[in-house]
MINUBA-249551 format. One record per residue (C-alpha): x, y, z; residue number from 1. Coordinates in nm, 2 decimals. Example, Ala and Ser with C-alpha at 12.3 -4.5 7.8 and 13.67 -1.06 7.14 Angstrom:
BEGIN
1.23, -0.45, 0.78, 1
1.37, -0.11, 0.71, 2
END
This chain:
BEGIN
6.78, -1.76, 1.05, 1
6.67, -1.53, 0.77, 2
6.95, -1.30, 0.63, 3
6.68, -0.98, 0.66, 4
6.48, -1.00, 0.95, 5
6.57, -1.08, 1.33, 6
6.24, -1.26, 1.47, 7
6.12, -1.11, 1.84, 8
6.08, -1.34, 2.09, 9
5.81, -1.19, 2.31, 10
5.74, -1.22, 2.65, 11
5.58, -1.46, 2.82, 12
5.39, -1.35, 3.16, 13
5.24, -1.55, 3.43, 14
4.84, -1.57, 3.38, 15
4.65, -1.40, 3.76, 16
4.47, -1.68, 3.69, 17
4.66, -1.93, 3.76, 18
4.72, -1.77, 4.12, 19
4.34, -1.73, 4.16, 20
4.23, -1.90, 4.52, 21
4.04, -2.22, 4.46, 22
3.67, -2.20, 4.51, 23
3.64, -1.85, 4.32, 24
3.41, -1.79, 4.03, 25
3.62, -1.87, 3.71, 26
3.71, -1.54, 3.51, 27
3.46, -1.41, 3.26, 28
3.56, -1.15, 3.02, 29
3.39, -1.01, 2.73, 30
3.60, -1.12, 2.44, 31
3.89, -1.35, 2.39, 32
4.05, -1.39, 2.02, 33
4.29, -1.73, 1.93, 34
4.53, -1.68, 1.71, 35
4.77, -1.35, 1.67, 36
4.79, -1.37, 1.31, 37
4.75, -1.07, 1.13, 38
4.34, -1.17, 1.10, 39
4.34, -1.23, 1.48, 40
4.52, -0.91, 1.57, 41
4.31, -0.71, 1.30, 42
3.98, -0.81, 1.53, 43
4.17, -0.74, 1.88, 44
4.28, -0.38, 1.71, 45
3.93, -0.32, 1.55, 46
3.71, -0.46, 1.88, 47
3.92, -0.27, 2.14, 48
3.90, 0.08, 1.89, 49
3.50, 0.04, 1.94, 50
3.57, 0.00, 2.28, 51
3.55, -0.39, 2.32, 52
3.79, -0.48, 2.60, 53
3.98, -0.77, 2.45, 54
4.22, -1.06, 2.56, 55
4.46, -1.21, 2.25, 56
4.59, -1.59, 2.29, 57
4.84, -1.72, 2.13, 58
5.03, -2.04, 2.18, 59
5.34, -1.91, 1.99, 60
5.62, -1.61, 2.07, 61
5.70, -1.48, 1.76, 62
5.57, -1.38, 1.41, 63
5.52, -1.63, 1.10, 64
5.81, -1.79, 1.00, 65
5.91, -1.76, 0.64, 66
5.72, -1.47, 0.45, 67
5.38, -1.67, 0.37, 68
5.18, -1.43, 0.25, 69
5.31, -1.13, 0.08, 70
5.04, -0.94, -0.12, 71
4.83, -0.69, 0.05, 72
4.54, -0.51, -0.14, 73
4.40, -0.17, -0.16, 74
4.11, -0.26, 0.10, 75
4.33, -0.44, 0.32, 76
4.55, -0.14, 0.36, 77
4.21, 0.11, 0.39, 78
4.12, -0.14, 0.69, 79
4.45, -0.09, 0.82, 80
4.47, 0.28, 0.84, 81
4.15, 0.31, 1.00, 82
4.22, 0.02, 1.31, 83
4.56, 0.21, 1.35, 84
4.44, 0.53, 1.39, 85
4.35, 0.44, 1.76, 86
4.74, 0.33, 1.88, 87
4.93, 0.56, 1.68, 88
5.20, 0.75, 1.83, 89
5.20, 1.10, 1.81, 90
5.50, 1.23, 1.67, 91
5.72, 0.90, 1.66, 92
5.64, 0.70, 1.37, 93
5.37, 0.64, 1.14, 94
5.02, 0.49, 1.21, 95
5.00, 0.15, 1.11, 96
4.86, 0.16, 0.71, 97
5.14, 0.36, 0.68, 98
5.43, 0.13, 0.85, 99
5.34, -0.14, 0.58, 100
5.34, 0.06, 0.27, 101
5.65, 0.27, 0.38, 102
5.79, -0.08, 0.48, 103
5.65, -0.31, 0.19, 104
5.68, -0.27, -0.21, 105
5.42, -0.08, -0.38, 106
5.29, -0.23, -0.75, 107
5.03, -0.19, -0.97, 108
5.13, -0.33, -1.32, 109
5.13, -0.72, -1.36, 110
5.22, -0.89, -1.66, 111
5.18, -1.20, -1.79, 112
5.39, -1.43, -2.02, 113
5.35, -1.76, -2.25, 114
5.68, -1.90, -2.30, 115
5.92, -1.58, -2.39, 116
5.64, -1.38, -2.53, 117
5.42, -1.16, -2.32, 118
5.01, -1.14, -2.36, 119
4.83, -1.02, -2.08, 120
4.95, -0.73, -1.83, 121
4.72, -0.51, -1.61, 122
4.68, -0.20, -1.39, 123
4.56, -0.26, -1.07, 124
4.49, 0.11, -1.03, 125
4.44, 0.28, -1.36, 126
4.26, 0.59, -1.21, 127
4.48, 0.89, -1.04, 128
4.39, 1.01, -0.66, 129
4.37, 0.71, -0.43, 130
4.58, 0.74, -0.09, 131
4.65, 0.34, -0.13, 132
4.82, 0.14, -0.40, 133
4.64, -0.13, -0.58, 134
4.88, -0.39, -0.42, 135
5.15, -0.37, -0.14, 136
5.40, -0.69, -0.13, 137
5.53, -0.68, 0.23, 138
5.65, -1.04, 0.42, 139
5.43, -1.16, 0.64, 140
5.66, -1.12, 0.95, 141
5.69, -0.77, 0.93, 142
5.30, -0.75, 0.88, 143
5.26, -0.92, 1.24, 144
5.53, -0.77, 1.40, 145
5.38, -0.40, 1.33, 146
5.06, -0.54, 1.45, 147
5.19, -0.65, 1.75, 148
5.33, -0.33, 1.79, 149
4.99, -0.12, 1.74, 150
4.85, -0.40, 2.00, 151
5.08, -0.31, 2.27, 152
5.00, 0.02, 2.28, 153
4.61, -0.02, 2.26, 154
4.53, -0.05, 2.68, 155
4.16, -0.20, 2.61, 156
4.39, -0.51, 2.46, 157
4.58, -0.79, 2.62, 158
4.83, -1.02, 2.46, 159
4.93, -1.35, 2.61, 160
5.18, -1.57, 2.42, 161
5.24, -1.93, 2.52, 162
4.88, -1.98, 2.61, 163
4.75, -2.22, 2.37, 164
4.38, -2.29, 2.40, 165
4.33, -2.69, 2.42, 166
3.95, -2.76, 2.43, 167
3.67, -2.47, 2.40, 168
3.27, -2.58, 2.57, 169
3.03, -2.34, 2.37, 170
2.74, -2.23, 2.53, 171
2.45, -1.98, 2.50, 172
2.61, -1.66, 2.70, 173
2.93, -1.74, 2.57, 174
3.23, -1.99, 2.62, 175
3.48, -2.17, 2.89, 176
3.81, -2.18, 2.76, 177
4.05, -2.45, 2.86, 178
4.41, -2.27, 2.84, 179
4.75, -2.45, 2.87, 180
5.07, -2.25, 2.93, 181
5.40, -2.32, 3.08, 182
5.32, -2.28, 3.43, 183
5.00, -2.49, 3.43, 184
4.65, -2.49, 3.27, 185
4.38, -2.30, 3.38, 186
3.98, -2.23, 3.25, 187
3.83, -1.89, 3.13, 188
3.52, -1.77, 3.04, 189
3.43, -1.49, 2.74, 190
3.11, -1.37, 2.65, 191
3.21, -1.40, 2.28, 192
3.51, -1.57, 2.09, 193
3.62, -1.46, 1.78, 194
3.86, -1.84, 1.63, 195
4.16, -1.72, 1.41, 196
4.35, -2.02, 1.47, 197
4.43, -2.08, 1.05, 198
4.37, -2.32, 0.86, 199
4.41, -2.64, 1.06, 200
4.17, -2.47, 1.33, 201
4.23, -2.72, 1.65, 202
3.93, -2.53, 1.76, 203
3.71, -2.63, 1.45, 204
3.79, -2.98, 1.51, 205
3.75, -2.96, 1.84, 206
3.39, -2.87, 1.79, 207
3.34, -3.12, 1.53, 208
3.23, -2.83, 1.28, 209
3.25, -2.91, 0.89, 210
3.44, -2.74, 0.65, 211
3.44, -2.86, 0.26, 212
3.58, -2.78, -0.07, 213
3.84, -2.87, -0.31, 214
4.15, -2.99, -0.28, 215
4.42, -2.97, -0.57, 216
4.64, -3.23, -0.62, 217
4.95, -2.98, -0.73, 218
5.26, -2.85, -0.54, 219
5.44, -2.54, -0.59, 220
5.81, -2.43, -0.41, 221
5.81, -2.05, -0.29, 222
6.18, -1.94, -0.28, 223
6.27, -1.62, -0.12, 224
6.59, -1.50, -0.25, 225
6.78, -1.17, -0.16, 226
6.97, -1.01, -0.47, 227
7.31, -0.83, -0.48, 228
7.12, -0.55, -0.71, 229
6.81, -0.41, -0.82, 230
6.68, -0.60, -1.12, 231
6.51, -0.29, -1.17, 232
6.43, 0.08, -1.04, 233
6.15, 0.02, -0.73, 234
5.92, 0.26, -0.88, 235
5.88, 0.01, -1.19, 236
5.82, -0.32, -1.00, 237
5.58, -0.51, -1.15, 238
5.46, -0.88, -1.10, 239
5.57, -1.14, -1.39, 240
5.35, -1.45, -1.44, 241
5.46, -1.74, -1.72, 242
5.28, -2.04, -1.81, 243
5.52, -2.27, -1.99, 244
5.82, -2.08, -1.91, 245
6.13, -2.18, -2.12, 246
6.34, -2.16, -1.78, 247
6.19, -2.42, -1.62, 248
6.03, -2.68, -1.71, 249
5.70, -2.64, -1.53, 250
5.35, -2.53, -1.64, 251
5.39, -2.21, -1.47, 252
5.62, -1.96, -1.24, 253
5.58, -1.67, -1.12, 254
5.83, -1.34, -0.98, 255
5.78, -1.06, -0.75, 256
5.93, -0.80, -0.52, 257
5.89, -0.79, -0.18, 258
6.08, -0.57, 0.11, 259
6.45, -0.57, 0.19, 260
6.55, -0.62, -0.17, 261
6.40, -1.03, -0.08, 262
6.19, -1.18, -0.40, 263
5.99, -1.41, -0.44, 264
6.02, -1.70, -0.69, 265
5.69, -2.01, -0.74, 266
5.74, -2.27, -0.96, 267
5.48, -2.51, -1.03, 268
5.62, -2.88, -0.95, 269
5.34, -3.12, -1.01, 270
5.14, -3.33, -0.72, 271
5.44, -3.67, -0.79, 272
5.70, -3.49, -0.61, 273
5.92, -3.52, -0.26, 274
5.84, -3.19, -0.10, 275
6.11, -3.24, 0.17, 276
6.31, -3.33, -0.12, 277
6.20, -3.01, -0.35, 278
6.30, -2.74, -0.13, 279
6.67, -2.87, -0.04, 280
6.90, -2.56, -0.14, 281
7.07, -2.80, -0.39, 282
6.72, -2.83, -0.56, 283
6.63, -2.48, -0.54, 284
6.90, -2.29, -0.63, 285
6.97, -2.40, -1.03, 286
6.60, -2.34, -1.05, 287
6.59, -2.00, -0.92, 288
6.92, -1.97, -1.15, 289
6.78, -2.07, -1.44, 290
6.48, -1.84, -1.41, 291
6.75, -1.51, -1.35, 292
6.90, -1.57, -1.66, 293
6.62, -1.66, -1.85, 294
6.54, -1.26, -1.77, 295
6.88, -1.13, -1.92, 296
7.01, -1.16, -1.52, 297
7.28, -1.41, -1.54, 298
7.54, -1.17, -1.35, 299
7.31, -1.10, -1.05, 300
7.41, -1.30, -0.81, 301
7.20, -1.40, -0.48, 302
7.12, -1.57, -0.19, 303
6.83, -1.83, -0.09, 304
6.63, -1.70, 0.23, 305
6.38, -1.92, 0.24, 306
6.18, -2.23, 0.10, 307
5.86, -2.40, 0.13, 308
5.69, -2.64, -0.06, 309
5.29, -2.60, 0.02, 310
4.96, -2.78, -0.18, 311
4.66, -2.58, -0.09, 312
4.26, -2.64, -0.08, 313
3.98, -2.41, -0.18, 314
3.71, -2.45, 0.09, 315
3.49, -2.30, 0.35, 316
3.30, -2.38, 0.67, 317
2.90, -2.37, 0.61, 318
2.84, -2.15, 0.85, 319
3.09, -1.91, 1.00, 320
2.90, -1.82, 1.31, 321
2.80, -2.08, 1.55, 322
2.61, -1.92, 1.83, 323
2.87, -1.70, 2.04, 324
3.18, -1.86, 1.87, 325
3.24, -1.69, 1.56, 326
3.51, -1.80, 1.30, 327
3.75, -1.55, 1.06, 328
4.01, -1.60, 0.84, 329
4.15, -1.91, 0.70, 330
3.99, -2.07, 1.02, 331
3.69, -2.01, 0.78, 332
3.81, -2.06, 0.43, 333
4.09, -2.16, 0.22, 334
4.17, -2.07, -0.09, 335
4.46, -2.07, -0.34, 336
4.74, -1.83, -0.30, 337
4.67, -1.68, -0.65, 338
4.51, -1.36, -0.65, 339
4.62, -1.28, -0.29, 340
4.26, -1.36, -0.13, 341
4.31, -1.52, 0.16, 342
4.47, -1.23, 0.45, 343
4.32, -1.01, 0.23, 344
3.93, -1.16, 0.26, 345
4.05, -1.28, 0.65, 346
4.09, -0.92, 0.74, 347
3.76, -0.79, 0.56, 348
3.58, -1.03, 0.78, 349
3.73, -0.88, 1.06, 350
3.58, -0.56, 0.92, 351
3.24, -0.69, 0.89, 352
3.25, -0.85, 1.20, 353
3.35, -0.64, 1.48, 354
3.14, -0.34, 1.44, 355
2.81, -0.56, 1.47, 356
2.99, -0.77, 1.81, 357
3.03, -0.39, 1.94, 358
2.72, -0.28, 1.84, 359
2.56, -0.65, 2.01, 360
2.75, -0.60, 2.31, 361
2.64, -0.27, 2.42, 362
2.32, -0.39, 2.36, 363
2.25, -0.17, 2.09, 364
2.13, -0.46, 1.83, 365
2.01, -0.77, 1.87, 366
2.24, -1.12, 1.84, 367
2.03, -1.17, 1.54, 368
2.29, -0.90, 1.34, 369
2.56, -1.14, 1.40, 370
2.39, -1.36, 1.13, 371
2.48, -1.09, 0.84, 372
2.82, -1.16, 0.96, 373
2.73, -1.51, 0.82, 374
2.54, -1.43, 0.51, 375
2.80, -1.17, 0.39, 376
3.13, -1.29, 0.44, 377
2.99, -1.65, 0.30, 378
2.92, -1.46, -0.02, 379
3.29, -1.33, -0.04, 380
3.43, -1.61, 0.06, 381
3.21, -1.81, -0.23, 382
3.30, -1.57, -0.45, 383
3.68, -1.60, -0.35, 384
3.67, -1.96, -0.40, 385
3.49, -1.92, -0.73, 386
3.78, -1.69, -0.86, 387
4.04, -1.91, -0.72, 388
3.92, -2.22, -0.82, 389
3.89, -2.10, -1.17, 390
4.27, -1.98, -1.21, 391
4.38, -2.26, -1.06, 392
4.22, -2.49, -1.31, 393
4.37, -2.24, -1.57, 394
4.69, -2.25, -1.42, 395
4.70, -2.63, -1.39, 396
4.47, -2.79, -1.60, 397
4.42, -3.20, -1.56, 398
4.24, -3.29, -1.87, 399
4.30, -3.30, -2.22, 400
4.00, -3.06, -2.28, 401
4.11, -2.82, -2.02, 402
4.48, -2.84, -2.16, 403
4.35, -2.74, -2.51, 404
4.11, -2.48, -2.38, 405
4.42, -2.28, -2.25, 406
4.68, -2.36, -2.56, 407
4.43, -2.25, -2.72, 408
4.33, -1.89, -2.50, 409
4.77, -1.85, -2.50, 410
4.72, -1.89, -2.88, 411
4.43, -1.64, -2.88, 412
4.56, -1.40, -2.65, 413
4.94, -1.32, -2.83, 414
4.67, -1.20, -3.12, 415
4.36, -1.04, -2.97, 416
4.21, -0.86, -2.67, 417
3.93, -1.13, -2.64, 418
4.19, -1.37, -2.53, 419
4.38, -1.17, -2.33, 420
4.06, -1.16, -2.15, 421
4.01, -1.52, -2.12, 422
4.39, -1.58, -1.95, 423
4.36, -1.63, -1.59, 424
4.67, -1.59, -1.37, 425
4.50, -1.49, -1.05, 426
4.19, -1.29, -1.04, 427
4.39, -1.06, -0.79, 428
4.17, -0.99, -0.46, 429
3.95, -0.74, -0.47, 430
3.62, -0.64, -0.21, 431
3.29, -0.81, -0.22, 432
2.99, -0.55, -0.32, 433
2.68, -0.71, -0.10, 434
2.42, -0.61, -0.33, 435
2.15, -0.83, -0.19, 436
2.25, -0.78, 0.23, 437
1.94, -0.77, 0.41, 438
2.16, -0.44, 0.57, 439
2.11, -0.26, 0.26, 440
1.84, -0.02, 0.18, 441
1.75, -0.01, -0.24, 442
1.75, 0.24, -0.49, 443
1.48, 0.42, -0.48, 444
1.64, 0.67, -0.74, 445
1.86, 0.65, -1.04, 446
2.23, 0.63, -0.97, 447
2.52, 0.60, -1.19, 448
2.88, 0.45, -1.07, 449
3.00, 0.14, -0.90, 450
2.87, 0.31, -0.56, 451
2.58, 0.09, -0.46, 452
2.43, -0.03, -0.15, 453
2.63, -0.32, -0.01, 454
2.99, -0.18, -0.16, 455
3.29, -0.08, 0.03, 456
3.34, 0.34, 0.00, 457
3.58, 0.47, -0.26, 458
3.91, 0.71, -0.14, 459
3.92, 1.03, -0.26, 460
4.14, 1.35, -0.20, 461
3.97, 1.62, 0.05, 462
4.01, 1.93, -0.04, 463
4.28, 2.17, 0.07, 464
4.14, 2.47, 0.22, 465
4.22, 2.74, 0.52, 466
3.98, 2.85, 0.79, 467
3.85, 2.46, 0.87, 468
3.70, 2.34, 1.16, 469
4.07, 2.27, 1.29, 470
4.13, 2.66, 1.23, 471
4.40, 2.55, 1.01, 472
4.45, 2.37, 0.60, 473
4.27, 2.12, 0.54, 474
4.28, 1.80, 0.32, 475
4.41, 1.44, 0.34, 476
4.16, 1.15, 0.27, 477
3.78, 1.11, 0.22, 478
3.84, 0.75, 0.41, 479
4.02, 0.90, 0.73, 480
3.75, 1.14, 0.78, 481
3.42, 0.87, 0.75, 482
3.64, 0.68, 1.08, 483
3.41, 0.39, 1.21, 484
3.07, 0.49, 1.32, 485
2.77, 0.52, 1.10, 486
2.81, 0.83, 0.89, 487
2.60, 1.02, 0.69, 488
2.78, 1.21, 0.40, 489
2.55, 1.48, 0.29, 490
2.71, 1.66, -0.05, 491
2.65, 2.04, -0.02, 492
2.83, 2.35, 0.01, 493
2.63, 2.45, 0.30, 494
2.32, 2.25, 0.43, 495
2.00, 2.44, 0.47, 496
1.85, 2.48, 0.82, 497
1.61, 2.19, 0.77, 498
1.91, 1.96, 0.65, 499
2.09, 2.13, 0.98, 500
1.82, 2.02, 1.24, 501
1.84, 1.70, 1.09, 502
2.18, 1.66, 1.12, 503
2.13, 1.72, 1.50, 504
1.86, 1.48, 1.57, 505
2.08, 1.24, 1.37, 506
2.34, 1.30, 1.60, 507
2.20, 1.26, 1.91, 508
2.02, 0.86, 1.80, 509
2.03, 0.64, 2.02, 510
2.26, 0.45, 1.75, 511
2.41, 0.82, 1.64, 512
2.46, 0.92, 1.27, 513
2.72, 1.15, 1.25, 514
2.73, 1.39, 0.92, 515
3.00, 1.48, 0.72, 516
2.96, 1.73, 0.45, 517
3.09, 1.69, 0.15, 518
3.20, 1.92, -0.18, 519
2.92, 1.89, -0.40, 520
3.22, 1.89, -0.71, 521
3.53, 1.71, -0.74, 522
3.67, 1.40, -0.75, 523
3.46, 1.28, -0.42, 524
3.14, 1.39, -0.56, 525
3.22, 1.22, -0.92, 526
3.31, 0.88, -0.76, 527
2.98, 0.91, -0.59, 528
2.76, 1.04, -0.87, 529
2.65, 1.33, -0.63, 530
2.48, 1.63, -0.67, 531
2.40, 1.95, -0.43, 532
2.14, 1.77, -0.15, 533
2.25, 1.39, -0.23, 534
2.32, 1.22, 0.06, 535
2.50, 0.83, 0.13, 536
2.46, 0.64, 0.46, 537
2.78, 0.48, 0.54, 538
2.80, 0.15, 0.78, 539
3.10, 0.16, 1.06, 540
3.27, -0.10, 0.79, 541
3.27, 0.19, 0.55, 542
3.03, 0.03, 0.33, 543
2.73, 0.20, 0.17, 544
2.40, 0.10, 0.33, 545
2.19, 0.36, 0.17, 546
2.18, 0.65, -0.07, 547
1.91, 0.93, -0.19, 548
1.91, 1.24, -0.38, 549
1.77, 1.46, -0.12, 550
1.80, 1.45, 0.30, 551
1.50, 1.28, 0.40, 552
1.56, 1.20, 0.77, 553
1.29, 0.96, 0.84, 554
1.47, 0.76, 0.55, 555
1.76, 0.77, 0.71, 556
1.65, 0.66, 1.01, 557
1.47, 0.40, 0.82, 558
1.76, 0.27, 0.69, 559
2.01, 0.31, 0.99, 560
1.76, 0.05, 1.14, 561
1.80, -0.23, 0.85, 562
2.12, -0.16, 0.88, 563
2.15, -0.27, 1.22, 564
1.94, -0.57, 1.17, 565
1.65, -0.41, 1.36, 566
1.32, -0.63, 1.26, 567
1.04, -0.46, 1.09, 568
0.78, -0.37, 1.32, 569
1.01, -0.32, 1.62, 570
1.04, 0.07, 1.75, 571
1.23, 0.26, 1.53, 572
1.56, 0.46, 1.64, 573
1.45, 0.81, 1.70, 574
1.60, 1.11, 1.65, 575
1.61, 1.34, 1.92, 576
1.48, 1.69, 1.94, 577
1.70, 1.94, 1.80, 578
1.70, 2.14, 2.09, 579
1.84, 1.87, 2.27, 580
2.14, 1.79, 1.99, 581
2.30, 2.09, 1.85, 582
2.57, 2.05, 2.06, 583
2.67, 1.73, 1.96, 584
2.59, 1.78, 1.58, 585
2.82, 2.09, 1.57, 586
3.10, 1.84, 1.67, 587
2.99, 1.61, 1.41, 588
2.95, 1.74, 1.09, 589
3.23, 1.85, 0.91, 590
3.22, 2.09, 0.59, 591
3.49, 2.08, 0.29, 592
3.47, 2.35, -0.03, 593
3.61, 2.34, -0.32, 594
END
């Protein structure tokens, strides 16, 4: 029992199923999700918001025990403001992104430390005008719980605990589900299944599907420990990092804040150690003392929470998509817990995923879109793996060489900024930019800024003005206002009537592109190297599939169909006539001054 949070127990209810007369046709539905992690719920909130009908199982009744993971980054927290939108409640409290950084513990600033002396720190967010931190630390519990929360509300979802899925027969339209609960087992059918069972995956194995990588042969003890005080003010938290600290005795620690005045202390143990031994409070406790007043806090006193002793792996199936079964999260790949990359990367697959499933479901784009599912999030998780693997073999090098290599960077970093450079603490998470997706149209013009074809769209403040579309002020965020369909963001102060019969053929496509107009100045326009006339197609994920200095419509359309996997050759989405689509563009476009 945790001093700081109350687990819910949540219902269980009776499957129909189970009271289903013999001899009928076994249920089919179009989507089940396993698991009700926070990467599970992310795909039941994001499918049933694109209007996915969608049945959760679970074989638990409660949230993650202990916090797990803690650190949730900037495009994490984007991707949860925009699945929340869909179940807030009006009036009550706030949508979900929200609930978690209200909740959670915003930081920015990390520092890193060899011995007593410090040689690295960094900003996570060194430029102003960003709705979301760089970094939110938040327990993992309350994360889940506020997702089960935004799933209860959503009607198109359904949620059943205690239904644990025990063998899964793939075939092509789909998959039979063998489910076991406490009244009985019965057998379900789902056009598609989206596995976000973790990292042991019963379903993975189950299928005999391969997963390989690295495995490190180190454990580490996470200690959760509430304090009688503030060790300091909340608006000055900061991560801390030591290799070779002189409070322990270890090759590294590490401290952070996380809600509810609860923080969390690592300490590198070695691979030759008990683990059941390791976290007994009488083990853990002179550690987590010693590290206190190692930092000048030898009169705060506290309390231990929680404690886990975990080894981890850095790894990855070959192919996350196996005909209608498709795998997410740590179901997928593993990595190390430094550099918070595994939620984080679990629910930007999510991202990725659902839009094309919805898309491939209404028929809309072939089954072959599902691949770039695949291709992508096999290049982030590579690249997470990469990242990881590297600080890892920083943080706990086996060799002599690799031991000499970082002596040698600590040596070089208390000096000069080429080896602060080199130190490696955790690479901290940050999105994949798919410059070579097969989604993404090229250049065809010079562009300056980090805003290419295949990366995730940068937040800026919109523009307060009076007399908007709503009739009232205007402003908020550039991110809320691009939602979740295929968007065209055209920056002008007024579009021409060309550019406007455009925008209503757009509109009315049989995949539509709704426009929203941006201020051709400010800090939108600078983050996007725009211009009066330049225009940016944005994919439902919020990522940039194409970009040009000018509206050229048949470009667009062009593009819209790469984007949606469409194969060259096939008929092209047309626009409609603009006759025909006024209506429907009016309600589209938006316009912002300023």
């Amino acid at each position: 029992m945790l001093k700081t949070y109350t687990y819910p127990r949540y219902e269980y209810r009776r499957p129909p199923e189970l009271d289903e007369a013999r001899g009928r046709p076994v249920r089919r539905v179009p989507l089940v999700v396993v698991g009700a992690g926070p990467v599970g719920l992310a795909a039941a909130l994001d499918g049933a918001q694109r209007g996915l009908p969608v049945l959760v199982l679970d074989e638990d009744n409660t949230v993650s025990i202990g916090s797990r993971g803690v650190c949730y980054a900037k495009r994490a927290l984007e991707i949860f403001d925009r699945i929340g939108r869909g179940v807030a409640s009006p009036g009550s409290e706030p949508a979900l992104g929200q609930r978690i950084v209200d909740k959670g513990v915003t930081w920015n600033v990390g520092r890193t430390f060899h011995g007593e002396q410090e040689v690295f720190s960094f900003d996570l967010l060194p430029e102003a005008g960003h709705r979301r931190p760089g970094m939110v630390n938040l327990q993992q519990y309350w994360l889940e719980q506020y997702l089960v929360e935004a799933v209860e509300r959503a009607s198109a979802i359904e949620l059943r605990w205690q239904n644990k899925v025990t063998h899964v027969t793939p075939s092509g339209t789909g998959a039979e589900l063998q489910v076991e609960t406490p009244d009985g087992p019965y057998t379900l059918q789902c056009d598609w299944l989206v596995v976000a069972d973790g990292a042991r995956s019963p379903i993975r194995r189950q299928l005999g599907l391969d997963i390989e990588g690295k495995v490190f042969q180190d454990r580490f003890l996470i200690a959760d420990i509430v304090l009688e005080r503030e060790l300091f003010p909340a608006a000055r938290t900061e991560r801390r990092f030591w290799f070779e600290p002189t409070f322990f005795g270890g090759q590294s620690a590490l401290l952070h804040r996380e809600a509810d005045n609860v923080w969390r202390v690592d300490f590198q143990l070695g691979w030759d150690v008990d683990p059941e031994e390791e976290k007994k409070p009488e083990k853990v406790i002179p550690r987590v003392r010693a590290a206190l007043d190692g930092q000048g806090f030898a009169d705060v006193s506290f309390e231990l929470e929680w404690a886990s002793v975990y080894a981890f792996q850095c790894r990855r199936m070959t192919h996350f998509r196996h005909g209608r079964v498709l795998f997410v999260g740590d179901a997928a790949h593993q990595v190390s817990p430094f550099g918070a990359r595994g939620a984080n990367s679990g629910v930007q697959d999510t991202d990725n995923l659902m839009w094309k499933l919805a898309l491939v479901h209404a028929g809309q784009a072939s089954e072959a879109l599902l691949d770039t599912y695949d291709s992508e999030r096999t290049e982030a998780a590579d690249e997470n793996i990469l990242n990881s693997t590297r600080a890892t073999d920083f943080m706990t090098p086996k060799t002599r060489a690799s031991k000499l290599f970082r002596q040698a960077v600590l040596g070089l970093a208390k000096e000069t900024p080429c080896g602060r450079a080199l130190v490696n603490s955790g690479r901290l998470s940050v999105p994949t930019i798919h410059r070579d997706s097969p989604l993404s149209t090229p250049d065809a013009e010079p562009f300056g800024g980090w805003m290419v074809p295949g990366a995730p769209a940068d937040d800026a403040p919109w523009p307060q003005q009076q007399g908007g579309a709503d009739g009232g002020t205007q402003g908020g965020w550039l991110l809320d206002r691009l939602g979740d369909g295929f968007v065209l963001m055209l920056f002008s102060d007024a579009p021409s009537d060309s550019e406007r019969a455009a925008i209503d053929r757009l509109a009315a496509a049989p995949v539509p592109v709704r426009t929203l107009v941006v201020a051709p100045t400010g800090p939108a326009a600078e983050r996007y190297d725009a211009r009066p006339g330049t225009c940016y197609l944005m994919r439902p994920d919020q990522i940039v599939a194409a970009r040009w200095r000018t509206l050229d419509e048949a470009a667009v359309l062009r593009a819209l169909d790469r984007a949606i996997g469409r194969e060259p050759g096939r008929e092209p989405a047309r626009a409609a006539t603009a006759a025909t689509a006024s209506t429907a563009a009016q309600a589209a476009a938006a316009t912002a001054a300023g």
